[in-house]
C-alpha positions as CSV (number, residue, x, y, z in Angstrom):
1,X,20.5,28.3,145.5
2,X,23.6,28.6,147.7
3,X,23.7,30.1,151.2
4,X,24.9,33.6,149.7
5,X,21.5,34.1,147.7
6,X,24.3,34.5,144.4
7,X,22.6,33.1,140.9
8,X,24.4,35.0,138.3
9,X,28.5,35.4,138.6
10,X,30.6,37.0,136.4
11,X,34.5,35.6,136.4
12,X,37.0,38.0,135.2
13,X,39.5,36.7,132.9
14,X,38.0,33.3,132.6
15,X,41.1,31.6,130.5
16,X,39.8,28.0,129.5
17,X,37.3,28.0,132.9
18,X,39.3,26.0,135.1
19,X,38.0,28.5,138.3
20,X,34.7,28.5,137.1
21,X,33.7,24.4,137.7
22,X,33.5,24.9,141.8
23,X,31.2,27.7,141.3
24,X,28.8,25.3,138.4
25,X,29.3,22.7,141.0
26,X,27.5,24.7,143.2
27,X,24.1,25.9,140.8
28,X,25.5,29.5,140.0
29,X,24.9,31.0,136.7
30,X,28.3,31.5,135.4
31,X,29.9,34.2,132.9
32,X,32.8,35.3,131.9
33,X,35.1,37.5,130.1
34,X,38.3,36.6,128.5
35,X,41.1,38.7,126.1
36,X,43.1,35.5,124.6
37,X,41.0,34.1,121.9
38,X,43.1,31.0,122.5
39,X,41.9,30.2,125.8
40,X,38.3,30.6,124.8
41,X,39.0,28.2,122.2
42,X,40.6,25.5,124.5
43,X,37.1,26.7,126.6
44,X,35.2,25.5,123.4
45,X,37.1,22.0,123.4
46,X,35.2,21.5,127.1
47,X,32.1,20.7,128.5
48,X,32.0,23.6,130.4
49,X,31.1,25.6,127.3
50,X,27.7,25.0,127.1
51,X,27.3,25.9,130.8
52,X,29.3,29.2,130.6
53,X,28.0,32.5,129.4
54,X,31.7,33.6,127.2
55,X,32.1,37.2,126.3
56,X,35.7,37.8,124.6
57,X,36.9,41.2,125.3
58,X,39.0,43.6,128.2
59,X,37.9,43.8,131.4
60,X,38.5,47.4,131.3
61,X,35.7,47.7,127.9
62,X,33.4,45.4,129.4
63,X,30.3,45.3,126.5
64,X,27.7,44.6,128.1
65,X,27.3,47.1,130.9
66,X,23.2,46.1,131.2
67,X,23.9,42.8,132.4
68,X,24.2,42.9,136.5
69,X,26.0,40.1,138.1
70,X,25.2,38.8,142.0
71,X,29.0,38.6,142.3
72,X,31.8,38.8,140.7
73,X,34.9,36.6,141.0
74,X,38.6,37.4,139.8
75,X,42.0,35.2,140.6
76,X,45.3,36.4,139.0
77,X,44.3,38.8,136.7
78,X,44.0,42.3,138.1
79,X,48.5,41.9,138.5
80,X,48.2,42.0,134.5
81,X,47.2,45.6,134.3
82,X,50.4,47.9,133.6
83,X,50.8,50.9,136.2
84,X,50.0,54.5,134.8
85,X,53.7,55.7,135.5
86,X,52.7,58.9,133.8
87,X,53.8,62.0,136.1
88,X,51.8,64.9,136.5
């Protein structure tokens, strides 16, 4: 248990899981989603992939709205969303 009471963490836009092995380090339940099938497959080529729940898919169609995360943990990925420039 950390000093935050956080078990299950969900990263956004997990790429090949290089932000994830801090939080491992420190006994958290880890999961994450990812769009680029390519970085879940350099994921695969790791050990961290069989300590990481992986869920390929958009952030914005998250499937699996009954799972509830303690936290969740995004670096560089929310800039990758396109403005609505759409005037109305």
């Amino acid at each position: 248990m950390n000093k935050y009471d956080i078990i299950d963490l969900l990263i956004l836009g997990i790429g090949y899981g290089r932000n994830s092995l801090p939080f491992l380090e420190s006994g958290y339940n880890v999961s994450g989603i990812e769009i680029s099938e390519a970085a879940i497959e350099l994921l695969k080529k790791t050990d961290l992939s069989n300590k990481i729940n992986i869920f390929n898919g958009s952030i914005i169609d998250m499937p699996f709205e009954d799972i509830k995360y303690d936290a969740i943990f995004s670096f560089n990925v929310f800039h990758l969303f396109n403005r609505n420039t759409d005037k109305q």
